[in-house]
N, CA, C and O atoms as a Maestro MAE file, in Angstrom:
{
 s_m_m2io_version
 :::
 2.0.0
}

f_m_ct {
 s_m_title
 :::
 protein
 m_atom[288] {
  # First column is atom index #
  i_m_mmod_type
  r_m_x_coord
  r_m_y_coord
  r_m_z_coord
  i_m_residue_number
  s_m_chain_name
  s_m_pdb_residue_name
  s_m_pdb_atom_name
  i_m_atomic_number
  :::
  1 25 24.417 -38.546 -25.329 1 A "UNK " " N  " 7
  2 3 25.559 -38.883 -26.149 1 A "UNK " " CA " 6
  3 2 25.093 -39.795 -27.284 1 A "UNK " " C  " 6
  4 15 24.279 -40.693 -27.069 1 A "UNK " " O  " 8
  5 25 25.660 -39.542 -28.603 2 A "UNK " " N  " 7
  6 3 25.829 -40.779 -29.348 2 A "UNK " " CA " 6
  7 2 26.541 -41.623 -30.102 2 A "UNK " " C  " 6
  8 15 27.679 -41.464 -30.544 2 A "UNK " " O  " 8
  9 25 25.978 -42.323 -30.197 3 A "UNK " " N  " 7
  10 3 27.028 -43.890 -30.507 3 A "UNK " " CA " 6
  11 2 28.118 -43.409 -30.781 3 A "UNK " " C  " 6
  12 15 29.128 -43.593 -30.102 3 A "UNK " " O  " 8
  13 25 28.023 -42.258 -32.521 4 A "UNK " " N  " 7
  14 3 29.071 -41.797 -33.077 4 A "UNK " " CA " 6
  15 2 30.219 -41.164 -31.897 4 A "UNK " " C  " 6
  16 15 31.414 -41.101 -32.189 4 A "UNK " " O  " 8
  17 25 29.737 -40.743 -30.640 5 A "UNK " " N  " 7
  18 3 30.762 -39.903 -30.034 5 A "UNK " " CA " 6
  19 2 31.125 -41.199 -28.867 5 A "UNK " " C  " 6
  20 15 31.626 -40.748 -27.837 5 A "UNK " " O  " 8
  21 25 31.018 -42.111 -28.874 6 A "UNK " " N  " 7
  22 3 31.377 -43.456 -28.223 6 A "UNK " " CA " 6
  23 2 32.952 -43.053 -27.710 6 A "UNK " " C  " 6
  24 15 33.514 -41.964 -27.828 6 A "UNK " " O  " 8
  25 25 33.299 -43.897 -27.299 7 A "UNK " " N  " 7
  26 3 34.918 -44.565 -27.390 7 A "UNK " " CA " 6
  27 2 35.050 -45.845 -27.413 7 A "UNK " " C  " 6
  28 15 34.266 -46.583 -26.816 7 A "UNK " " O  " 8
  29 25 36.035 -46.265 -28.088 8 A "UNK " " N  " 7
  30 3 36.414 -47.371 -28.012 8 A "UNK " " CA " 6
  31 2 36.909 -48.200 -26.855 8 A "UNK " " C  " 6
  32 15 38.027 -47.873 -26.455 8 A "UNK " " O  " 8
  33 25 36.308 -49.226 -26.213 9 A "UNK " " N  " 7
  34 3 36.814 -49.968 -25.116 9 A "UNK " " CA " 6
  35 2 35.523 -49.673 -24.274 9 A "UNK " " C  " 6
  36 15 35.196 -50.600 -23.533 9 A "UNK " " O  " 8
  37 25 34.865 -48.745 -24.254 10 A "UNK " " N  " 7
  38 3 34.003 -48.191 -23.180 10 A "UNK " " CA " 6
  39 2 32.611 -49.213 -22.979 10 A "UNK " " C  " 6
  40 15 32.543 -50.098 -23.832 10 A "UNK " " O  " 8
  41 25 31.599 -49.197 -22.046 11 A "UNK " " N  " 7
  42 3 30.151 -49.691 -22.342 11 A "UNK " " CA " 6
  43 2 29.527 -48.762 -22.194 11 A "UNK " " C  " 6
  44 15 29.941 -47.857 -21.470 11 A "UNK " " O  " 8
  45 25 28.389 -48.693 -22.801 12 A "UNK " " N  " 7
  46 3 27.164 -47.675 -22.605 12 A "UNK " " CA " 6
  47 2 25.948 -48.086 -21.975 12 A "UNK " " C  " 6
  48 15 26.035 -48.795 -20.972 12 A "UNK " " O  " 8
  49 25 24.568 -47.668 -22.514 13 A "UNK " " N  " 7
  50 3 23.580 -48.458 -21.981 13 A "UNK " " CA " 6
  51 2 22.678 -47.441 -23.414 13 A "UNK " " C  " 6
  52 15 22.956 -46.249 -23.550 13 A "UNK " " O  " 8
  53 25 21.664 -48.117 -24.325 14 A "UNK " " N  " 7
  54 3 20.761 -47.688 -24.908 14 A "UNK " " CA " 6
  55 2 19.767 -46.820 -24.377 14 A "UNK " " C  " 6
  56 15 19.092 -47.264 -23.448 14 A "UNK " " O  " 8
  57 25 19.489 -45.367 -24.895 15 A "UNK " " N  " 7
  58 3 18.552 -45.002 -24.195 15 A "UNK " " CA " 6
  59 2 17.319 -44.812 -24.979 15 A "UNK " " C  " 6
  60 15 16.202 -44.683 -24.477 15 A "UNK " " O  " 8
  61 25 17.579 -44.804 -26.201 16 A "UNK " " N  " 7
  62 3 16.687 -44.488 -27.712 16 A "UNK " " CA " 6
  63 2 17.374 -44.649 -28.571 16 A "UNK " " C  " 6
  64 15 18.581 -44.634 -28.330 16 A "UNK " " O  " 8
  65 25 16.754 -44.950 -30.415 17 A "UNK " " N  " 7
  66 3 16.601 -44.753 -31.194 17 A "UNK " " CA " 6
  67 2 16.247 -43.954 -31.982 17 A "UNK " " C  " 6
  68 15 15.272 -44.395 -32.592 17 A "UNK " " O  " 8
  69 25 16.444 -43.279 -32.206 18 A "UNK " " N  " 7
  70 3 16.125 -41.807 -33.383 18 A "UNK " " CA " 6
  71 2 16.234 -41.985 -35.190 18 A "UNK " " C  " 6
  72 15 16.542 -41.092 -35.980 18 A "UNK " " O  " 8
  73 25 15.986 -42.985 -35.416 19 A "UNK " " N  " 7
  74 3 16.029 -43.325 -37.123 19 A "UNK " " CA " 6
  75 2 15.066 -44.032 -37.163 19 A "UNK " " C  " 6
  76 15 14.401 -44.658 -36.338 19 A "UNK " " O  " 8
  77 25 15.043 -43.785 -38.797 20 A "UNK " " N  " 7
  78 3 13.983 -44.504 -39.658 20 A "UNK " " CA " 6
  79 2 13.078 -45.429 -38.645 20 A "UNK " " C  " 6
  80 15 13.611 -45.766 -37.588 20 A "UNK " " O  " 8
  81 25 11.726 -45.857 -38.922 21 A "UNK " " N  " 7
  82 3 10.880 -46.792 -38.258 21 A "UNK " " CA " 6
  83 2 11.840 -48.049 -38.684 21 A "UNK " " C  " 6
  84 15 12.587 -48.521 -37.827 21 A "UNK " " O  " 8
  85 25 11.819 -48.584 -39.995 22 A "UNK " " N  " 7
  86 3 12.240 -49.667 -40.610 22 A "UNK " " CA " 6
  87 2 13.655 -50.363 -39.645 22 A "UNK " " C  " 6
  88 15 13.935 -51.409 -39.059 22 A "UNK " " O  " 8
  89 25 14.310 -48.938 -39.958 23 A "UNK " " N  " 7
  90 3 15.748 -49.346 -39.073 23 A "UNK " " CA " 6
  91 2 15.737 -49.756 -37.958 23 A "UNK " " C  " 6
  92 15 16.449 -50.690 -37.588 23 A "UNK " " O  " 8
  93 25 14.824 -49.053 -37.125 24 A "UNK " " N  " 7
  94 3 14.725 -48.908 -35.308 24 A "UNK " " CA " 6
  95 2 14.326 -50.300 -35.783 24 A "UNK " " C  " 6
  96 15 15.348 -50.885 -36.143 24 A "UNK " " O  " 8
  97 25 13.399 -50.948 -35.905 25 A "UNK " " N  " 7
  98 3 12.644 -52.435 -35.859 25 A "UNK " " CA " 6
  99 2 13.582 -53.046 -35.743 25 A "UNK " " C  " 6
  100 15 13.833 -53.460 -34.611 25 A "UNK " " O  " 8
  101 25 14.427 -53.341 -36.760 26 A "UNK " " N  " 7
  102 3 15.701 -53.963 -37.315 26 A "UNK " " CA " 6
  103 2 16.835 -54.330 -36.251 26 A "UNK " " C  " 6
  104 15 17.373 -55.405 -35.985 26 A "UNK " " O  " 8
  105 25 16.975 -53.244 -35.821 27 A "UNK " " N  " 7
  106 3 18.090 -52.845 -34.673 27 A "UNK " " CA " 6
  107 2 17.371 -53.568 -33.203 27 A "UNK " " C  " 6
  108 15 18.056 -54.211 -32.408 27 A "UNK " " O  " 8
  109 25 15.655 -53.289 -32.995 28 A "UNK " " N  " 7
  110 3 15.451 -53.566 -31.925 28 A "UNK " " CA " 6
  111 2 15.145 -55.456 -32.171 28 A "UNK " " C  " 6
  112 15 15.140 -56.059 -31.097 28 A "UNK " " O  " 8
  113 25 15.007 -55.977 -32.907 29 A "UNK " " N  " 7
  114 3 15.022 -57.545 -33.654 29 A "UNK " " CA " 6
  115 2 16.038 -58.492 -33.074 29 A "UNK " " C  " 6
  116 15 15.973 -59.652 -32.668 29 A "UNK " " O  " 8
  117 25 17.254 -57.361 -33.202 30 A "UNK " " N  " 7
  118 3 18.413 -57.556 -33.608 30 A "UNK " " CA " 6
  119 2 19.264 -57.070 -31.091 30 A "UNK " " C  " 6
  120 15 20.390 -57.144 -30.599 30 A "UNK " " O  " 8
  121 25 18.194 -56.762 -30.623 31 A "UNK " " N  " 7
  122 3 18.155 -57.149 -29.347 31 A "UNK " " CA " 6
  123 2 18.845 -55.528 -28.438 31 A "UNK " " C  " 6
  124 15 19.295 -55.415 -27.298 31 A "UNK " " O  " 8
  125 25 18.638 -54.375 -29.662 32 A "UNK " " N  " 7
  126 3 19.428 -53.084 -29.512 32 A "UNK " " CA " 6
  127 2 18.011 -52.440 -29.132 32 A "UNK " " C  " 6
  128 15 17.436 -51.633 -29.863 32 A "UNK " " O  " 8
  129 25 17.500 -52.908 -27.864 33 A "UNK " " N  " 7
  130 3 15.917 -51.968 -26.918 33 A "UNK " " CA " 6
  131 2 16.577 -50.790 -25.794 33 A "UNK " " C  " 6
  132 15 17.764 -50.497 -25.647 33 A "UNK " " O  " 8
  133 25 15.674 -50.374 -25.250 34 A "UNK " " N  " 7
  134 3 16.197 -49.371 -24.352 34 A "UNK " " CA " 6
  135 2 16.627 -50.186 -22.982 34 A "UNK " " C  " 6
  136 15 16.074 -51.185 -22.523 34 A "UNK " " O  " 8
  137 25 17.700 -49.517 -22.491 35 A "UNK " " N  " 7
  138 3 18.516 -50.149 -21.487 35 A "UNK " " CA " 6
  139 2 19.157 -51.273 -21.529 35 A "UNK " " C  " 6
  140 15 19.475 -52.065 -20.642 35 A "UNK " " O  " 8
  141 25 19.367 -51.261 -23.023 36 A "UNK " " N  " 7
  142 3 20.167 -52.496 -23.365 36 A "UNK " " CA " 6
  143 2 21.803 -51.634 -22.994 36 A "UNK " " C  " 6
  144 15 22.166 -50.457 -22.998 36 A "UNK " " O  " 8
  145 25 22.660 -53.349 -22.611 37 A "UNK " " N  " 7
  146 3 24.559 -52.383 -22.269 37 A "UNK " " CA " 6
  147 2 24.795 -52.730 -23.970 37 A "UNK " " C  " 6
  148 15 24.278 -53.656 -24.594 37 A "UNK " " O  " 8
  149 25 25.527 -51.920 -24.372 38 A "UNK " " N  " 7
  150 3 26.670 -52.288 -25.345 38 A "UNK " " CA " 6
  151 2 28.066 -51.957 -24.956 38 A "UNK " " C  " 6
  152 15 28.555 -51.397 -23.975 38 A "UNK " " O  " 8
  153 25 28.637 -52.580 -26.233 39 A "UNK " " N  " 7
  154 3 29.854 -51.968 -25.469 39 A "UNK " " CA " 6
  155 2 31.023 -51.878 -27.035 39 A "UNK " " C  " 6
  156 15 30.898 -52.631 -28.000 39 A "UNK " " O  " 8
  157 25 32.116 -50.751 -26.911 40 A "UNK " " N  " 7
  158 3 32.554 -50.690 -28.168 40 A "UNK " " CA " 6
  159 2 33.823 -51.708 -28.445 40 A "UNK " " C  " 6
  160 15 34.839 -51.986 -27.807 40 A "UNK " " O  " 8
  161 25 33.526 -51.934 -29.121 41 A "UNK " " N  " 7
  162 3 34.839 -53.211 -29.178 41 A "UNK " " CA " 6
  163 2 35.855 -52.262 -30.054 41 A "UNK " " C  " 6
  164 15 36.865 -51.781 -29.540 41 A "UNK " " O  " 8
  165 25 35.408 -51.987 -31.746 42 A "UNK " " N  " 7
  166 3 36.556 -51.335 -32.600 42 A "UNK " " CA " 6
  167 2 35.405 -49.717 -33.208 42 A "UNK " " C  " 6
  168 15 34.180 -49.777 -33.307 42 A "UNK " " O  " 8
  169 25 36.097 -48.687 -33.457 43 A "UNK " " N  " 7
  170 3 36.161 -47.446 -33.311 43 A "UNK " " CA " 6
  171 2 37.107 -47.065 -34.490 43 A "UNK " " C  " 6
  172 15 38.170 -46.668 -34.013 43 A "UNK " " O  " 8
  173 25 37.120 -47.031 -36.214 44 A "UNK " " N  " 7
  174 3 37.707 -46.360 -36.468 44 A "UNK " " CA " 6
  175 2 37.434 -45.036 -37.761 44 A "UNK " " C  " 6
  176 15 36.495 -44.991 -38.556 44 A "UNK " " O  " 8
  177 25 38.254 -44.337 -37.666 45 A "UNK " " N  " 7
  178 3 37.800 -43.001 -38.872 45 A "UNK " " CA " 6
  179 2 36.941 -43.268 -39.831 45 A "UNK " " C  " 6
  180 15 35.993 -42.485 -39.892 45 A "UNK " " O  " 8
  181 25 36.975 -44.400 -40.850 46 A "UNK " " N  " 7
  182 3 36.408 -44.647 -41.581 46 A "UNK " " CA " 6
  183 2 36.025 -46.374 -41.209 46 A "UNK " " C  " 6
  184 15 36.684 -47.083 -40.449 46 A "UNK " " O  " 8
  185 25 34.811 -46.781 -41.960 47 A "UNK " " N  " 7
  186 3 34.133 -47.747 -42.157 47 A "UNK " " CA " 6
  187 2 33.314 -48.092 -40.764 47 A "UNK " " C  " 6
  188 15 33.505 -47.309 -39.833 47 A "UNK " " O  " 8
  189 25 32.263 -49.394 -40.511 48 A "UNK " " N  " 7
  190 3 31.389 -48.908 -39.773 48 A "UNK " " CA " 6
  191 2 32.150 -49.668 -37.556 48 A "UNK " " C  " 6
  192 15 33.147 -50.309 -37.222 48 A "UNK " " O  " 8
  193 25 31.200 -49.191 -36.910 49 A "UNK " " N  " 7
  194 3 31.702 -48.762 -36.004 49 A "UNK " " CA " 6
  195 2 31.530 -50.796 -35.439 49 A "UNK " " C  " 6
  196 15 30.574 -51.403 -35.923 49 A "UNK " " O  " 8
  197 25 32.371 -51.472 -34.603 50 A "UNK " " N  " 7
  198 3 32.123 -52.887 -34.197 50 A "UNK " " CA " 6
  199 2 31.630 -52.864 -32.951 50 A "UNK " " C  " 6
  200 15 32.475 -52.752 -32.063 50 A "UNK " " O  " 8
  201 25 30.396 -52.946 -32.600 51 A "UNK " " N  " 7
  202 3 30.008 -53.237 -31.106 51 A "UNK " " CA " 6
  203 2 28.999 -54.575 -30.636 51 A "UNK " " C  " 6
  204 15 28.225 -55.187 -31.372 51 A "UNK " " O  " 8
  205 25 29.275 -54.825 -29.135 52 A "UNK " " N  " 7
  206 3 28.806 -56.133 -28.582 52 A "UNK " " CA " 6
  207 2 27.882 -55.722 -28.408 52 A "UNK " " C  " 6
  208 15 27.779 -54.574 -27.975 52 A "UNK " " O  " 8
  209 25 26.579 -56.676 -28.737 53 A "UNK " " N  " 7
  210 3 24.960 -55.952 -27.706 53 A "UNK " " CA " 6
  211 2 24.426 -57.665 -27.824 53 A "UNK " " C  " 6
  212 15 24.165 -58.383 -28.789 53 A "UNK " " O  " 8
  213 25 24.419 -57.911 -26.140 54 A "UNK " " N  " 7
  214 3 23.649 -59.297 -25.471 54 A "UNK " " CA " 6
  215 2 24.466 -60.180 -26.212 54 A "UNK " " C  " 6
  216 15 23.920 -60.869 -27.073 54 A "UNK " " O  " 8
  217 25 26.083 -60.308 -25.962 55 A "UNK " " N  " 7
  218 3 26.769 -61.126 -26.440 55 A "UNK " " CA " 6
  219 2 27.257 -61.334 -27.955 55 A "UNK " " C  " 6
  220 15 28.232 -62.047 -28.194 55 A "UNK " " O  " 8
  221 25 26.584 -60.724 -28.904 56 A "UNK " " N  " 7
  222 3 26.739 -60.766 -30.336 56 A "UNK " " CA " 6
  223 2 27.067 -59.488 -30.762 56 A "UNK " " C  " 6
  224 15 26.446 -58.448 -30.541 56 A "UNK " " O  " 8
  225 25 28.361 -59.688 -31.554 57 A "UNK " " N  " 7
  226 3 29.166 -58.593 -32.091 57 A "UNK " " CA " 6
  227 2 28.607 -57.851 -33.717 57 A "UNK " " C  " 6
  228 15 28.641 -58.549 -34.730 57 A "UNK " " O  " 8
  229 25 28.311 -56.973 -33.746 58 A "UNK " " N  " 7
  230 3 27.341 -55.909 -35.177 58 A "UNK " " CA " 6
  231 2 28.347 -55.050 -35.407 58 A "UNK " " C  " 6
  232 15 29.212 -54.626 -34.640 58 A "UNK " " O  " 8
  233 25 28.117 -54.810 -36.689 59 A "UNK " " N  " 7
  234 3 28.793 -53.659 -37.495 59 A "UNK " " CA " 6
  235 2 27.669 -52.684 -37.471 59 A "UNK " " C  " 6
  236 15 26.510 -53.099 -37.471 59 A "UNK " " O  " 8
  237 25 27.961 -51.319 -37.449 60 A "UNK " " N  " 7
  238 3 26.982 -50.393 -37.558 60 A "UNK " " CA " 6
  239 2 27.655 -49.146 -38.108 60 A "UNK " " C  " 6
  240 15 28.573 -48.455 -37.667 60 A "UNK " " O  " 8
  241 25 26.773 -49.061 -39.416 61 A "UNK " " N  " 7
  242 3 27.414 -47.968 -40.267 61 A "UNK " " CA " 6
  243 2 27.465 -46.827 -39.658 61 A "UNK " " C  " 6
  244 15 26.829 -46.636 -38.622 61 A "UNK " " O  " 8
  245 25 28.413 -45.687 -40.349 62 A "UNK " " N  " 7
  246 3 28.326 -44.403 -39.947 62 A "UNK " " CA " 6
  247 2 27.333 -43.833 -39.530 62 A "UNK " " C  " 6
  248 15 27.133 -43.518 -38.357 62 A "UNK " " O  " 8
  249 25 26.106 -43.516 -41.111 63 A "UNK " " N  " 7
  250 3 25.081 -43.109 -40.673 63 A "UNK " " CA " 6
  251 2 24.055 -43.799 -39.700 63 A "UNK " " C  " 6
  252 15 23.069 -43.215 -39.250 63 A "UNK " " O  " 8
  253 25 24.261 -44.605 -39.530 64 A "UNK " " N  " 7
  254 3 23.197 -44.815 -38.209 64 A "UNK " " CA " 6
  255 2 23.883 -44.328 -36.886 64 A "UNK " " C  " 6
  256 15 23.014 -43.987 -36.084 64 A "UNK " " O  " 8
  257 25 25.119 -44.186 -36.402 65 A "UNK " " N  " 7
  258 3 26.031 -43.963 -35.446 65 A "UNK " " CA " 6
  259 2 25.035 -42.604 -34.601 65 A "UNK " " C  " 6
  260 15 24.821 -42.486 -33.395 65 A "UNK " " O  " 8
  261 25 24.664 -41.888 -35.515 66 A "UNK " " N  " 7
  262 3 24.325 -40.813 -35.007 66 A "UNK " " CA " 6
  263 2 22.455 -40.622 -34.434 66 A "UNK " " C  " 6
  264 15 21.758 -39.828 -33.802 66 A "UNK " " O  " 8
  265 25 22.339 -41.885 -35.135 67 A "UNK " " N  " 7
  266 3 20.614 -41.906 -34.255 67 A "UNK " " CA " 6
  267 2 20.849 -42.969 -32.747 67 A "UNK " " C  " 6
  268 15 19.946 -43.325 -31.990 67 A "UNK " " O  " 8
  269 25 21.786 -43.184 -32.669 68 A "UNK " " N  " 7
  270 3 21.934 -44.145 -31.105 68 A "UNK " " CA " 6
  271 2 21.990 -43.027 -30.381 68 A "UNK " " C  " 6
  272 15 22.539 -41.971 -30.693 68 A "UNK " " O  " 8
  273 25 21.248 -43.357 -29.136 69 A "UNK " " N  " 7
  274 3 21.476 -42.046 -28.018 69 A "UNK " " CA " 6
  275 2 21.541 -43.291 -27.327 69 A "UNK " " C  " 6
  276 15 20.824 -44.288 -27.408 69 A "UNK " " O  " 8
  277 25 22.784 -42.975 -26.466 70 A "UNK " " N  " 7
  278 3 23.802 -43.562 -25.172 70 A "UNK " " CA " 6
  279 2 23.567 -43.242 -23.884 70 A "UNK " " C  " 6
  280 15 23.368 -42.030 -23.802 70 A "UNK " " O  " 8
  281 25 23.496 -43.815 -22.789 71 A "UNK " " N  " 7
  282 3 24.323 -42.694 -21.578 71 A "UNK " " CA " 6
  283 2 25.253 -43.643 -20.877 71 A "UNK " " C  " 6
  284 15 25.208 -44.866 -21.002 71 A "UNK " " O  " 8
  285 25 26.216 -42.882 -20.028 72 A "UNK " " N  " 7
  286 3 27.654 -43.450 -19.796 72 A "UNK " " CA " 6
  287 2 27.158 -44.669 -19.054 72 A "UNK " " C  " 6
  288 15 27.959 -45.500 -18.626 72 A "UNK " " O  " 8
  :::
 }
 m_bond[287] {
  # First column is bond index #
  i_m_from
  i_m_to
  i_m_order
  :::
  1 1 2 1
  2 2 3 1
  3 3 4 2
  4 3 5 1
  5 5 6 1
  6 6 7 1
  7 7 8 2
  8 7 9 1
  9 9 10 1
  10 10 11 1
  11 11 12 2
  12 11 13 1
  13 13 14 1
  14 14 15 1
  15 15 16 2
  16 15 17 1
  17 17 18 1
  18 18 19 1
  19 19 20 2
  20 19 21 1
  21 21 22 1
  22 22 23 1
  23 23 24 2
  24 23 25 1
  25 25 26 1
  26 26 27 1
  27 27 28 2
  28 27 29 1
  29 29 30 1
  30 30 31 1
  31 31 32 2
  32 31 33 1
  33 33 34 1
  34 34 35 1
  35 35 36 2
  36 35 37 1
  37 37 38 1
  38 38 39 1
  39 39 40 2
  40 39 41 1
  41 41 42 1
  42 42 43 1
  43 43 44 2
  44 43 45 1
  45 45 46 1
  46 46 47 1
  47 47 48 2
  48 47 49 1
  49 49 50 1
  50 50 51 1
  51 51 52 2
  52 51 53 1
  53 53 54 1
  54 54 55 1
  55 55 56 2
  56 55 57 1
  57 57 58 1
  58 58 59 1
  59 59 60 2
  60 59 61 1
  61 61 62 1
  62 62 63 1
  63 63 64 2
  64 63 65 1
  65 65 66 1
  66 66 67 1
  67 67 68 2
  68 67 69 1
  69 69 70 1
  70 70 71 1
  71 71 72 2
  72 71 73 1
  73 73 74 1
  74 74 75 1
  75 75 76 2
  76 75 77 1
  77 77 78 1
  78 78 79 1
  79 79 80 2
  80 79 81 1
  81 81 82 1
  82 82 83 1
  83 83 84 2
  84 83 85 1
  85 85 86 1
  86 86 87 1
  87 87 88 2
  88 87 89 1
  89 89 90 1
  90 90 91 1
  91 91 92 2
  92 91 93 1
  93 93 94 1
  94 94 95 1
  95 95 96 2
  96 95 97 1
  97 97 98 1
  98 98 99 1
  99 99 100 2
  100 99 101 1
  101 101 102 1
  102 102 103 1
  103 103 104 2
  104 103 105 1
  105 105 106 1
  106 106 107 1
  107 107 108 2
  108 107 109 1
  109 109 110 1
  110 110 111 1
  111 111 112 2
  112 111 113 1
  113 113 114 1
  114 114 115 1
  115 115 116 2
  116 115 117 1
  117 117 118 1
  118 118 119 1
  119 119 120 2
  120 119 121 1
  121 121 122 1
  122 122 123 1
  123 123 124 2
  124 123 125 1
  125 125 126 1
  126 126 127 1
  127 127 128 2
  128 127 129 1
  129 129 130 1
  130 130 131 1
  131 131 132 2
  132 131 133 1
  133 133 134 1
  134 134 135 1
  135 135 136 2
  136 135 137 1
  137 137 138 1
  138 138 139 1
  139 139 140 2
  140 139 141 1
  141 141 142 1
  142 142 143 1
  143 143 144 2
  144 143 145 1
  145 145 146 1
  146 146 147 1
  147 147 148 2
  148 147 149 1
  149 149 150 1
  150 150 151 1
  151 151 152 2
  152 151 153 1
  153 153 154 1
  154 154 155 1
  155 155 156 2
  156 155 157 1
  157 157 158 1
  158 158 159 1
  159 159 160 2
  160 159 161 1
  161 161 162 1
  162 162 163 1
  163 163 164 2
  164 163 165 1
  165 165 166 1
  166 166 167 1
  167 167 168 2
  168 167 169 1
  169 169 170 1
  170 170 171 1
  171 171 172 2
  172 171 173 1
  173 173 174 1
  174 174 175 1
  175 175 176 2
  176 175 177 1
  177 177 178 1
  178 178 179 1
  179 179 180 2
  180 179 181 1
  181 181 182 1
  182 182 183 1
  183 183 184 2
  184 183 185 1
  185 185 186 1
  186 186 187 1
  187 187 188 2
  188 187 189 1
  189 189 190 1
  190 190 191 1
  191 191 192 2
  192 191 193 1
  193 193 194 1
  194 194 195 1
  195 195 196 2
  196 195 197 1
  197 197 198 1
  198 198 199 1
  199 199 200 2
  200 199 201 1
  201 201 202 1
  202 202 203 1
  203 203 204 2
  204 203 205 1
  205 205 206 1
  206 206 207 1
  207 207 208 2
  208 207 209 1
  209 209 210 1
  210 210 211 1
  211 211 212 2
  212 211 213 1
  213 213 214 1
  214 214 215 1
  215 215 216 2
  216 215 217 1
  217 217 218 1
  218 218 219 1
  219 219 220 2
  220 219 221 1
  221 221 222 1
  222 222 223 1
  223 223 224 2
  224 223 225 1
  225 225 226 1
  226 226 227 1
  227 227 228 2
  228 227 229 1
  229 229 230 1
  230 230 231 1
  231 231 232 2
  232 231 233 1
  233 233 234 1
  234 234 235 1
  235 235 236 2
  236 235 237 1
  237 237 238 1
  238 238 239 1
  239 239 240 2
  240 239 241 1
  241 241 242 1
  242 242 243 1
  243 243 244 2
  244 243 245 1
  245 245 246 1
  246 246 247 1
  247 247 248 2
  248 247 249 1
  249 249 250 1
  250 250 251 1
  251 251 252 2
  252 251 253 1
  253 253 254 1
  254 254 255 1
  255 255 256 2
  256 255 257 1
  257 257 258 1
  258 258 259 1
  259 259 260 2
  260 259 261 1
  261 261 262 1
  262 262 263 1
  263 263 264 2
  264 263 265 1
  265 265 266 1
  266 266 267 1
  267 267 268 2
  268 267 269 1
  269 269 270 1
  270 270 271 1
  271 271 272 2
  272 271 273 1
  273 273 274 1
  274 274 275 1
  275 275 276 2
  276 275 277 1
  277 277 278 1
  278 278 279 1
  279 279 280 2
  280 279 281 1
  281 281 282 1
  282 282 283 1
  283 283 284 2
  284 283 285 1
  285 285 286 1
  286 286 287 1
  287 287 288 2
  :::
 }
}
């Protein structure tokens, strides 16, 4: 699954990264490694998606939504 196909309210768990080197770094810096939980706080049509990862709340644009791979 990914990020983009999330729900709102739900937690996940990180299983990979699939973008840019630059980005993945960024994201993994930023404490988003494999088997990390997140969890979705806000979810909407447009603008970027709000989720918790190790206590600290991130915005994460559309296009990255779709290089997070999830599992339930």
């Amino acid at each position: 699954m990914r990020l983009s196909d999330a729900k709102k309210g739900s937690s996940y768990i990180v299983l990979g990264i699939d973008l840019d080197l630059k980005v993945k770094r960024r994201l993994q810096m930023l404490g988003m490694t494999h088997g990390t939980a997140i969890d979705i706080l806000n979810k909407k049509i447009s603008g970027p998606m709000i989720i918790k990862v190790r206590g600290t709340r991130f915005a994460v644009g559309k296009k990255f939504c779709d290089g997070i791979i999830l599992e339930d």
